[in-house]
Every structure is written in C-alpha cells, then in structure tokens.
N, C-alpha and C positions, 0 to 999 in steps of 0.2 A: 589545399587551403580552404576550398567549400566545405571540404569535410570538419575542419577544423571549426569554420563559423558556425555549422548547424549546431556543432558540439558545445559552442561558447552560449549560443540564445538557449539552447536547454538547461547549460548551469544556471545560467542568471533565473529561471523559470522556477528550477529545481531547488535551489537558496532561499528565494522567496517564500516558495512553500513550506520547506524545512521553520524556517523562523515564526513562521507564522503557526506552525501544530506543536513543535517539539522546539523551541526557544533557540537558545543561541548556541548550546551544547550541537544539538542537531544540523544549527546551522555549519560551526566550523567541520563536523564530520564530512559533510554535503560539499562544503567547497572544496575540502583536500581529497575526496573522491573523485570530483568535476575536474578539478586541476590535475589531478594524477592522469583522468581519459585524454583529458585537452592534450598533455605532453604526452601519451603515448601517440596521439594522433597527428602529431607535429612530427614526431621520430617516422610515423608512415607514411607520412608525406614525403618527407624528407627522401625517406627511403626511394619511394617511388621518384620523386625527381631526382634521383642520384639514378636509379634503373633504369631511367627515361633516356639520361643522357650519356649512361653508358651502353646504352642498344642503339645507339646515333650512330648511323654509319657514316665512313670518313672516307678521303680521299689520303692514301700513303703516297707520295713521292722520293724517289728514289734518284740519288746525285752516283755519278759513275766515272771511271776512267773511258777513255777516249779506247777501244780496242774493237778488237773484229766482231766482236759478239755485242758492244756497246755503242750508241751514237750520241749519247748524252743524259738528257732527266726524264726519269720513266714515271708511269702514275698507274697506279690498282684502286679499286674500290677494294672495303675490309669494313665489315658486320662484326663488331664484337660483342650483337646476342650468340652470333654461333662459329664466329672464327670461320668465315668461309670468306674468299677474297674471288674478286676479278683476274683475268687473265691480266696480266702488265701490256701498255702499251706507251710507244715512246710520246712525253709529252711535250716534248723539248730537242731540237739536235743542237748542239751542242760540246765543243769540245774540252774533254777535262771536267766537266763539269762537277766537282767530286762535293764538296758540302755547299750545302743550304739553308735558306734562313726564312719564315716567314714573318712577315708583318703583326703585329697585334692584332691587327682586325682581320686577317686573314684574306687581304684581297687581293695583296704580291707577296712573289718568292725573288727571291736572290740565289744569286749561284756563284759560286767563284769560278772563275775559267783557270783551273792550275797549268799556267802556261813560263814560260821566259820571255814570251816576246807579245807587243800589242797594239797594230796598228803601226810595224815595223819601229817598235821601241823598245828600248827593255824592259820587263815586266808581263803580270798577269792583268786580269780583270775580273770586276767585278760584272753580271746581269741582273737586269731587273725583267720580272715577268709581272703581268696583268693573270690571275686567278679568278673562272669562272667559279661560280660557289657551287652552280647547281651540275657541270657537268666536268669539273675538274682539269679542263684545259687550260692552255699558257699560252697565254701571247706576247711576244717581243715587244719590251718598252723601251731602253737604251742598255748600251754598256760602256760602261769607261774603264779608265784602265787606274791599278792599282800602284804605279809607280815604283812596284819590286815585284822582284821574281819568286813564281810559286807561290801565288797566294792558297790556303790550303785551310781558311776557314773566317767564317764570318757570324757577325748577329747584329740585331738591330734592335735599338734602346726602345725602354717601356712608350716613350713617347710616339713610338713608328716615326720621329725627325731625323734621328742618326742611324747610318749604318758604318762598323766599321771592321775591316780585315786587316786579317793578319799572313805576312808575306813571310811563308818557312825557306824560301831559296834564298831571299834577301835581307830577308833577318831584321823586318821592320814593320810597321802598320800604320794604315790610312785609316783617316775618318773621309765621311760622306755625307751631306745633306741628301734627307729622304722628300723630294717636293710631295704634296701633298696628291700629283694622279699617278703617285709610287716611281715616278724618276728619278735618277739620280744626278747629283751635279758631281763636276768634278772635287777633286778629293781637295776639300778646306785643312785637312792636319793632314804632315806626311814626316815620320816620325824614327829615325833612323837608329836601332839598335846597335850598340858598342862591345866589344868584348871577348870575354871566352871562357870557357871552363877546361874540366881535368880529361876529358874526352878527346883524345887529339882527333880520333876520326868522325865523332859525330859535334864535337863542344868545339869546333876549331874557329868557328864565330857563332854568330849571334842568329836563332833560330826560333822566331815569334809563331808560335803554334796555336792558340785558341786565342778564343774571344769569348769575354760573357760578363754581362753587366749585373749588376745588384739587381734587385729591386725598385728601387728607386731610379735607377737609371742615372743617379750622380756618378757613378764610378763606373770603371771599366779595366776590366783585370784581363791581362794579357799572358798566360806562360809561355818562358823562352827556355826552350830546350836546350840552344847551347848556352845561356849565360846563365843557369840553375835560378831563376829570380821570374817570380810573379809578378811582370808590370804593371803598374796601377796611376793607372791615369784619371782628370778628371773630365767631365761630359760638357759641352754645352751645346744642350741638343737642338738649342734654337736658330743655333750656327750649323747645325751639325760639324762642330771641332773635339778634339781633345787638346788638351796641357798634362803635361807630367806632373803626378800628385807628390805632398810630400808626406809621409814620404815614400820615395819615388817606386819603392819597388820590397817584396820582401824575400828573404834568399833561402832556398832549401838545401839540404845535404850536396857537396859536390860528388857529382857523377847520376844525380836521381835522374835529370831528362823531364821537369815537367814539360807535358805537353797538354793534357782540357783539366777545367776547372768548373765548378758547382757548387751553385748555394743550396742548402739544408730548404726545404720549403716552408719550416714552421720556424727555425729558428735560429738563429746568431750564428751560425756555422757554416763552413763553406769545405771542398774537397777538393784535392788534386791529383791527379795521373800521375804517375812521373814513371816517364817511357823506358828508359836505362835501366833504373834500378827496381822496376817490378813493385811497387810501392802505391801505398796511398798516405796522402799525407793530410789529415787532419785540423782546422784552422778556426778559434774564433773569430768575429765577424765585430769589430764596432762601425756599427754602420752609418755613425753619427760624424765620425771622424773617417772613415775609410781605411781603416790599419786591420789587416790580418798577425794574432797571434797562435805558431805553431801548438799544438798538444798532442799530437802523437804520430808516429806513422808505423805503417802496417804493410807486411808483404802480402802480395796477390795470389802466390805459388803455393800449392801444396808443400808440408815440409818433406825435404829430402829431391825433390824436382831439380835435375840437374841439366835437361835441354836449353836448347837456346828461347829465349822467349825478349818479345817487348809488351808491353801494355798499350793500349789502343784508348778507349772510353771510360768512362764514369758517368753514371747516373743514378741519382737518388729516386725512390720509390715517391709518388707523388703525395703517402701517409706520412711520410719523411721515415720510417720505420728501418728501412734500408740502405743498403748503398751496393751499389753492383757495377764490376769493372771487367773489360776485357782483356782477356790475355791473348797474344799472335804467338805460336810457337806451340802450348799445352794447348791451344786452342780451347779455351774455356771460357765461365763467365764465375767469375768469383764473388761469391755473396757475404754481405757484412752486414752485422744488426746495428744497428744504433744505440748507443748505451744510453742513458737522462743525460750523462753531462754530454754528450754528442761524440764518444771515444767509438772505437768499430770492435766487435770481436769479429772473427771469421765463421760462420756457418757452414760453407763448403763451394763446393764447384761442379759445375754443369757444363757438359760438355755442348760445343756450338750444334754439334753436326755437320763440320763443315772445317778450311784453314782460313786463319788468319782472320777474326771478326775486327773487323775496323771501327763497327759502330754499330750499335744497336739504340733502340727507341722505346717505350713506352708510348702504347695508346691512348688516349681520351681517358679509357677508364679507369685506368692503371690495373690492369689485367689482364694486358696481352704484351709478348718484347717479341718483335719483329728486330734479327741479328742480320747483319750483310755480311756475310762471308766473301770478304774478296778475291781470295785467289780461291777458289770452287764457285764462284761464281751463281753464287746460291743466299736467298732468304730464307731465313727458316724461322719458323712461328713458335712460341712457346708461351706458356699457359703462367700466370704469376699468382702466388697464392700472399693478399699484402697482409694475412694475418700472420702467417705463419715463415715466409721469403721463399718459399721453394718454387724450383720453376721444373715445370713436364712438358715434355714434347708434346706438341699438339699435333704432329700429322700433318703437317703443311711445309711445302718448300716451294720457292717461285725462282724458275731459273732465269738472272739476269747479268748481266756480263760486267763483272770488278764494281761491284754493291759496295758504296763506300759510306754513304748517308741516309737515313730513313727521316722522313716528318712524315706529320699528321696534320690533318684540315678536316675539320667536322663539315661533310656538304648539308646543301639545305633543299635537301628534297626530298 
C-alpha cells in the first residue's frame, strides 16, 4: 500500500505537469498511464499480501478414533512456503475424538466425543478447548453431552454463539450456546430425526451426519444418511437454538446416503456427498429464503469401477474453481471443475496413498490437501495446483493412528 501512495503523489505531480507543457491531449495520456502503474501496483501488492499469508505457518489438528496407536486430538506445525511440517504431538487426550470444529476467531476447538454413553447416560458429547495462538495447545474448558448416540460431526455458526452436532447412532441433532470464554451450555434445541429409506441395512432409521451453516449463519443444513433429506433448520444464534425450516427439508435420490455438505465460496451453490451411491449432488442456493434446488448429480468413480466403495468428504477449492470428494474403497480423491452455471464435469482421480480417506483439508492458502487415511493410519500431504485442479504428491506422510479430521489455525508467531 506505500507503494501504491508514492505511485499516487507522482501521478498527481506528473498530470500537472503534462497540462501545464502539452495541454489536455497530454494530460489524459498521463493519467491513463499513472492509473494503468497505480493498478498494476495494487495487483503487487495484492500479490504480496496474498504471499504473505500464504507463507503463515499454521497449526493442523488432527480429531482421531480412540485406538492403541491414538489417544485422542493431535497438533503439527505446517509452513506452506515449503510444505515441511512438525513431528505431531498429542494435544488433547481424549476419547473418540474424531471431527472438529473451530471457532471464527480461532481461540476454541470443539470435538465430538463419538461415544453411546456420557456421564452414565445415553449418548455422546460434545468438547470445548481454549486455543493458544502462539504455541498451539488446548486446554479443557467443559463438555457436555449431546443427548444422542454417536455424535460424528459438528460446526459452529458465523456468529461463534451457536454450536451444533449431529448424532449418526441416534439419528438426531443438538444445538448449543457458545458463551462468549468459548463454553458451552447445555443443549437449548434437541431435535429427533424420524423415518427411513430403501437401505434396510444402512437407511433402517434416521442418520444425521453433517453439519454446515450458510454464510450468513441463518440456516443450518443437516444431511441424513438414512432418511435421503438434507435437514434444513433455522438459527438463532443469540439463543444458540434451532427450529425446523419450512421447508423443512430437501430429498435426494433413494438409496444416495447423503452424508457432508458445502457451500460454493463465490456463489449460490451448495454440494453434497452422498455416501451409498458414490455421487455428488449439485444444489442452487437461495439464500434469501433458505431452499436448495437440485441441478445435477455426478458419480465420483471412474467409469467401469466395480469395487466396493463409499464416499467420505467434499470440498470446494477456496477459488471456488473446483470441487474434490473422497472415495473409501478406490481409495481416491476425485476432482470436478466447476462449470459458470455451477454443474461439475469430472477431471479425474488421484490416488490417497493410503485406505480409506475419511477426510481431507485444504490449507490457509488453498495449495496444499493434507488426506487422513484412516485405516493406514497415515497423513499424506499433496501439492494443489487452483489454476489448473491437479493435485501431486508432495513427499510427505505423518503417521497418526485412525486420522479422521484435519483443521487449520494460522499461529501468530
């Protein structure tokens, strides 16, 4: 930006002069030259503070199953000037710990404890942690419990006042007030999924599997695995509650399985998983009213792929340029462009290095996907290229026992 002002008191300098030897032919030459430097100099700035904060090293945390090699939420340091990370070390113990959620401001984490039982009741919970910024540890602030069994994922609204999970054993979802020294209270909305689909062995009830709010944080979209319907509830984050929106829910193909969902970052579009049928399914956004309209869906598999496979994650490229899902089975990462009206064609697929990727992340800069391979119990680092969507192995694996969530937190030091 100083560069930019020296360049602004030179035009005004440089115009003057112009008008004053060679008139006012001279003069407009002179400003559309001055203005042409001024905006290139805004693009280098620009540049630079995009470079600046993509060389910010981060703190990765890592949410895990409970197993001999795991005792709960692990933490690395990771430089994505050169892709070089810290040894992991546990930051949290922890049982079940498996997804996570951080705060807007970045000063708590949340964990679901994916359990059946809490506090000798039935059900999981939810935790809150305190986040230092500068050395990336966690300290126990409370936990309460979720009122269903298996909670297995959670997120908390733009405001940082609501948190709310989703219980896949119980087949339902709580909200939470987030107080403001990042505790929780106990759960204000507790919201009991009905139903079933064409899956006798996975659809035999109702199975709330993500969580992810708009933008605005009005809304709160839920997909239910067994009941094929993207719940769509409304927020009020001052309560931290939810109500069932109307309307209430929208339904995809019987037998898909959605399970995570994703808004487009630039515009009216939204994504789903859906676990069963290997698929992504496609979604206008009015964001005014809170209604998703379907426009297409796409399979995640190579054609002719006849193993067993489920689909895992979804996430869009932070350009919005892309969309990338996981597959457990081909073990892959399946990449889609984004078309202008927001439809996916297929690119191709990149192997994990690893079985079963439950979940993978994007960095800070949107140029690095750190994959959890949970059963190889292995991270593995890959290189993203957002002009072009291809992703290369970068040479990097961190071995940590049933990787099932990745976040980022830029430290400040």
């Amino acid at each position: 930006m100083a560069v930019f002002l020296v360049s602004y008191r030179h035009m005004t300098l440089s115009t003057t002069a112009g008008k004053n030897w060679f008139g006012r032919t001279a003069l407009k030459g002179s400003l559309a030259i001055w203005l042409a430097i001024g905006a290139a100099t805004l693009t280098a700035c620009a540049y630079l503070l995009g470079s600046a904060e993509a060389a910010s090293s981060c703190f990765v945390y890592v949410g895990t199953y409970t197993t001999a090699q795991s005792k709960g939420i692990y933490m690395f340091k990771f430089d994505p000037a050169s892709g070089e990370s810290s040894a992991p070390v546990l930051a949290a113990e922890a049982r079940n710990a498996s997804f996570l959620a951080l705060s807007p401001n970045g000063r708590f984490l949340y964990a679901v404890n994916e359990t059946d039982r809490f506090d000798g009741q039935p059900g999981g919970a939810v935790t809150a942690y305190a986040v230092d910024s500068r050395t990336g540890s966690l300290t126990l602030l409370n936990r309460v419990g979720t009122r269903g069994a298996g909670p297995c994922h959670l997120a908390v609204n733009p405001s940082g006042k609501c948190l709310v999970a989703a219980n896949y054993g119980g087949g339902s979802v709580a909200a939470f007030p987030v107080r403001s020294d990042g505790t929780l209270g106990e759960a204000r909305s507790f919201i009991q999924h009905k139903g079933k689909s064409v899956n006798p062995r996975r659809q035999e009830g109702p199975h709330a599997h993500g969580v992810t709010f708009d933008s605005d944080g009005r809304f709160v979209f839920v997909p239910d695995l067994g009941l094929d319907q993207i719940v769509i509830y409304r927020v009020n984050a001052a309560e931290g509650s939810i109500v069932p929106h109307d309307p209430p829910f929208v339904a995809v193909a019987p037998g898909s399985g959605p399970r995570h969902f994703v808004f487009h970052p630039k515009a009216r579009l939204a994504y789903a998983v859906n676990e069963l049928a290997n698929t992504v399914g496609v979604f206008k956004y009015d964001n005014a009213q809170g209604v998703l309209r379907h426009r297409q869906t796409v399979s995640t598999l190579p054609d002719g792929y006849a193993g067993d496979n489920t689909t895992a994650e979804i996430e869009v490229d932070p350009q919005g340029r892309f969309v990338i899902a996981s597959n457990r089975g081909h073990d892959s990462l399946a990449v889609f462009a984004v078309g202008g009206d927001g439809t996916l064609s297929l690119r191709g697929h990149t192997s994990t290095q690893g079985k079963t990727p439950r979940n993978f992340a994007f960095d800070p800069s949107g140029r690095w996907i750190w994959v959890a391979n949970q059963n190889s119990n292995s991270l593995v680092l890959f290189r993203f290229a957002p002009e072009t969507g291809t992703l290369e192995l970068a040479g990097r694996t961190i071995n940590i026992g049933a990787p099932v969530c990745v976040k980022y937190m830029l430290s400040k030091d």
